[in-house]
C-alpha positions in Angstrom: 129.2 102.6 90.8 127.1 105.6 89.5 123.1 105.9 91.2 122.3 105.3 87.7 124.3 101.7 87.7 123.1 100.3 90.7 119.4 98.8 91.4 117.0 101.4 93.5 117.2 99.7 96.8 113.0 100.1 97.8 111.6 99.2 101.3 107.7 99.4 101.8 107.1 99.3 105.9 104.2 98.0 107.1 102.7 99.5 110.3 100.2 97.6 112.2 99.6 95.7 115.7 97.6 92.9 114.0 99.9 92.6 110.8 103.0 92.1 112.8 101.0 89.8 114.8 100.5 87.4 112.2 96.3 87.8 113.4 95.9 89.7 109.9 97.5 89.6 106.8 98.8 92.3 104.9 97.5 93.7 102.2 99.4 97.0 102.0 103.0 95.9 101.8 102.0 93.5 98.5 99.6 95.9 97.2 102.8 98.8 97.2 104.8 96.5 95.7 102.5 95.2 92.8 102.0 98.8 92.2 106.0 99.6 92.0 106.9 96.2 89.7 104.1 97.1 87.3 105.4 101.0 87.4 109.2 100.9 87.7 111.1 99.7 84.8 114.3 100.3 85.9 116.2 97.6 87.8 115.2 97.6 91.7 115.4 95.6 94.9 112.3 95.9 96.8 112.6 94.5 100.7 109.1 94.5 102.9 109.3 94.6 106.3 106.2 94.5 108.8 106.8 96.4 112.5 103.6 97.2 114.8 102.0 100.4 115.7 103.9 102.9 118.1 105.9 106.1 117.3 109.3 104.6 118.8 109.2 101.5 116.5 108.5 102.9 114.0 111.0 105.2 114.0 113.7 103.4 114.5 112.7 101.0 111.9 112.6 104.1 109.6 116.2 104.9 110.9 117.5 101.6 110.2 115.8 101.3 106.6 117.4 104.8 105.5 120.9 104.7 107.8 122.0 100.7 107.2 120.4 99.2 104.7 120.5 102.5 102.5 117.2 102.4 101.0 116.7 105.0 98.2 112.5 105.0 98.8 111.0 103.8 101.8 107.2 103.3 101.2 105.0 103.3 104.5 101.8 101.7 104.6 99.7 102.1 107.6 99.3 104.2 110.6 98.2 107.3 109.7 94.4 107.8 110.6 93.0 109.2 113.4 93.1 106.2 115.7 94.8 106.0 119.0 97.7 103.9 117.6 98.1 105.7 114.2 101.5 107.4 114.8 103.6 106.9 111.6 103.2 110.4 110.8 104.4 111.5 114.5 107.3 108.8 114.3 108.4 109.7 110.4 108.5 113.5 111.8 111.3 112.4 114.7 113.7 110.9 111.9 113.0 113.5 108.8 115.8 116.3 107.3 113.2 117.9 104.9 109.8 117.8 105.2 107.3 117.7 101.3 104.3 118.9 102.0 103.4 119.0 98.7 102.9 115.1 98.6 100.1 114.7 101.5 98.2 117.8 99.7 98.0 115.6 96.7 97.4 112.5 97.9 94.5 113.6 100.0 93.0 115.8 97.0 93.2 112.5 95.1 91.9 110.3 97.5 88.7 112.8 98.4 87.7 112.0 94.6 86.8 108.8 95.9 86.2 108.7 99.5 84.9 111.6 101.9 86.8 110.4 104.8 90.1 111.1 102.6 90.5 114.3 104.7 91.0 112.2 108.3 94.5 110.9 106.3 98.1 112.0 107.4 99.4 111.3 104.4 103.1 113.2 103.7 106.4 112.7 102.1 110.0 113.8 103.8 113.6 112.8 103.7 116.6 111.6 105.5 119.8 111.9 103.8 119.4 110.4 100.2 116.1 108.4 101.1 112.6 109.4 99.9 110.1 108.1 102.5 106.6 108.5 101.9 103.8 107.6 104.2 100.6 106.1 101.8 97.1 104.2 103.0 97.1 100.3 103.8 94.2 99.7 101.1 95.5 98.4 98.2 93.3 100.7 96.1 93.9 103.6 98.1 97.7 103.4 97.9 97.0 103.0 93.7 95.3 106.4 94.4 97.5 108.0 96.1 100.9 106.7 94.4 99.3 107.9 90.9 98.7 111.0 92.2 102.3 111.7 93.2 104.9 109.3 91.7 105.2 111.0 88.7 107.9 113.6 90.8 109.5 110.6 92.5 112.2 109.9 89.8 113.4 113.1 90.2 113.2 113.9 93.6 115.4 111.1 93.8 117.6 112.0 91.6 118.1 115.9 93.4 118.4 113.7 96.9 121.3 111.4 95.2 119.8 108.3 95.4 119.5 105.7 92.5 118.3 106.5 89.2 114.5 105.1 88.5 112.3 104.9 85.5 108.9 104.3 84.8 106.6 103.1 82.5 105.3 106.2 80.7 101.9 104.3 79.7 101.4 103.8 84.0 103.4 107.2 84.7 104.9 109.3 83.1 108.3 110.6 85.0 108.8 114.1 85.2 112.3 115.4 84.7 113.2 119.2 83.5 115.0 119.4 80.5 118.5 120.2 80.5 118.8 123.6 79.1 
């Protein structure tokens, strides 16, 4: 089976202490995926999985999404303020390859349109074999922001990284893809 056959295999990983709790609900993991399903057009499997705070957890979580269940784009919600306990960027740094810096810059430019506090994020973008994993806000309107800003490279980082084919809506965003020469 071709990466353009198969369905995109998406995980968006919740971090938080009180979400995996169950003492407060998530909003970031349904807000990513309502984004994605009104985005993506192309066939996809989208699995969401909640792990608290803490640099080891999260990592390993990370390890499993992108190692064993062979997720093409891991989407990570949560975690990367300023707080004591915000270590997703720390614990996505321990399992990256490749780090793209590129998509933290934009995020944060976007999200400073709206909010001043935009500049405490740690937003970035990196990979580990075939798997895409960027690192977005837990505020459903702040990961809209932030995934408008930079999805429109997505499709085709994937596709450079060997993962499954994806295509959006080009009335939501419009996927950029050079054309063949």
């Amino acid at each position: 089976m071709t990466n353009a056959a198969r369905p995109a295999r998406i995980a968006i990983l919740t971090v938080s202490d009180r979400a995996a709790s169950g003492a407060y609900e998530d909003k970031g993991g349904p807000g990513a995926e309502a984004w994605l399903r009104d985005t993506i057009t192309s066939p996809m499997q989208i699995d969401r999985v909640i792990v608290p705070d803490g640099r080891e957890v999260v990592a390993d979580a990370l390890r499993d999404l992108c190692d064993r269940q062979d997720a093409d784009l891991i989407l990570v919600t949560g975690g990367t303020g300023p707080a004591p306990r915000d270590l997703t960027p720390e614990a996505v740094a321990d399992i990256a390859q490749r780090e793209y810096p590129g998509f933290g810059e934009e995020m944060r430019r976007a999200s400073l349109a709206e909010v001043p506090t935009a500049i405490l994020s740690r937003q970035t973008a990196v990979s580990r074999g075939k798997t895409l994993i960027i690192t977005i806000p837990g505020k459903p309107s702040a990961i809209a922001t932030c995934l408008n800003a930079v999805f429109a490279a997505v499709p085709y980082c994937l596709d450079l990284l060997g993962a499954a084919y994806i295509e959006t809506d080009p009335t939501k965003i419009k996927a950029f893809r050079p054309k063949a020469k």
